[in-house]
C-alpha positions as CSV (number, residue, x, y, z in Angstrom):
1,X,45.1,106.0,81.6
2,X,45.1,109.4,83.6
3,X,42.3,111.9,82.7
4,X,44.3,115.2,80.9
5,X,43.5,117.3,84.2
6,X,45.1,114.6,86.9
7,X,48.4,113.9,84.3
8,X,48.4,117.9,84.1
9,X,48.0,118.2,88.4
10,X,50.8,115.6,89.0
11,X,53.0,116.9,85.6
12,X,53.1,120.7,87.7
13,X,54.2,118.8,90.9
14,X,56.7,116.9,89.4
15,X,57.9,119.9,86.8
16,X,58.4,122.3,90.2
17,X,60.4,119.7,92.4
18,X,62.3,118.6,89.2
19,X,63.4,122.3,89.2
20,X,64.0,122.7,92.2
21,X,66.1,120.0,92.7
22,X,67.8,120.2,89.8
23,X,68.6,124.3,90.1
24,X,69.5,123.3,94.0
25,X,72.2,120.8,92.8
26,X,73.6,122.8,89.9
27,X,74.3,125.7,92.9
28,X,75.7,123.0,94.8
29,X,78.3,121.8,92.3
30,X,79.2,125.3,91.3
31,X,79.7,126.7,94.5
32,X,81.6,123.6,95.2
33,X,83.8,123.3,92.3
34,X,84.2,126.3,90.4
35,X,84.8,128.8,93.6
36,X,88.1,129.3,92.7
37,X,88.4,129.4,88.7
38,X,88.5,131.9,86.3
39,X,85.1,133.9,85.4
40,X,84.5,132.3,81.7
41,X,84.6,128.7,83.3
42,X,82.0,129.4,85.7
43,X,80.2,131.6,82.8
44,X,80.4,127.9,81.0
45,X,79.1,125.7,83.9
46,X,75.9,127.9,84.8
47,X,75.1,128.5,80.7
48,X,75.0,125.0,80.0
49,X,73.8,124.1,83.5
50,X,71.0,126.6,83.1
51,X,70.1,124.2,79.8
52,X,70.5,121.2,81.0
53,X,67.2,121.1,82.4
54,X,65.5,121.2,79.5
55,X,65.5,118.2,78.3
56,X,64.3,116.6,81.2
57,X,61.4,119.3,81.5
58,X,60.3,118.3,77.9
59,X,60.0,114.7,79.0
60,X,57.8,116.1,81.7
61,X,55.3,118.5,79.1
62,X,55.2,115.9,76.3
63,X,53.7,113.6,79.2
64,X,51.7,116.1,80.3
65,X,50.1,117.5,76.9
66,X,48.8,114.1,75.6
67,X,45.9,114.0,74.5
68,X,42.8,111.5,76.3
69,X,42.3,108.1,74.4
70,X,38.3,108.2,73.8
């Protein structure tokens, strides 16, 4: 088992690329899709796509947070 300050080093690596990916890709799609639509369905896709992250991110904490087995 990882000590709470390596799971907490890697966790902040992963968290940021997980991001950055994931905000990278949701641009992607939006700009590649929803270009030529109407406001509100754009205002949909970027409101749930700025959500859908979470999820993933509270995988990624949870890990992070545990506690050391003595």
């Amino acid at each position: 088992m990882l000590p709470a300050r390596t799971r907490k080093l890697i966790g902040t690596f992963v968290f940021i690329t997980f991001l950055t990916v994931y905000a990278l890709i949701a641009m992607a799609i939006g700009a590649r899709y929803l270009s030529t639509v109407h406001g509100i369905w754009q205002f949909l896709f970027y409101a749930v796509a700025g959500l859908a992250w979470l999820p993933g991110a509270m995988v990624i904490i949870s890990w992070m947070a545990k506690a050391d087995k003595q």
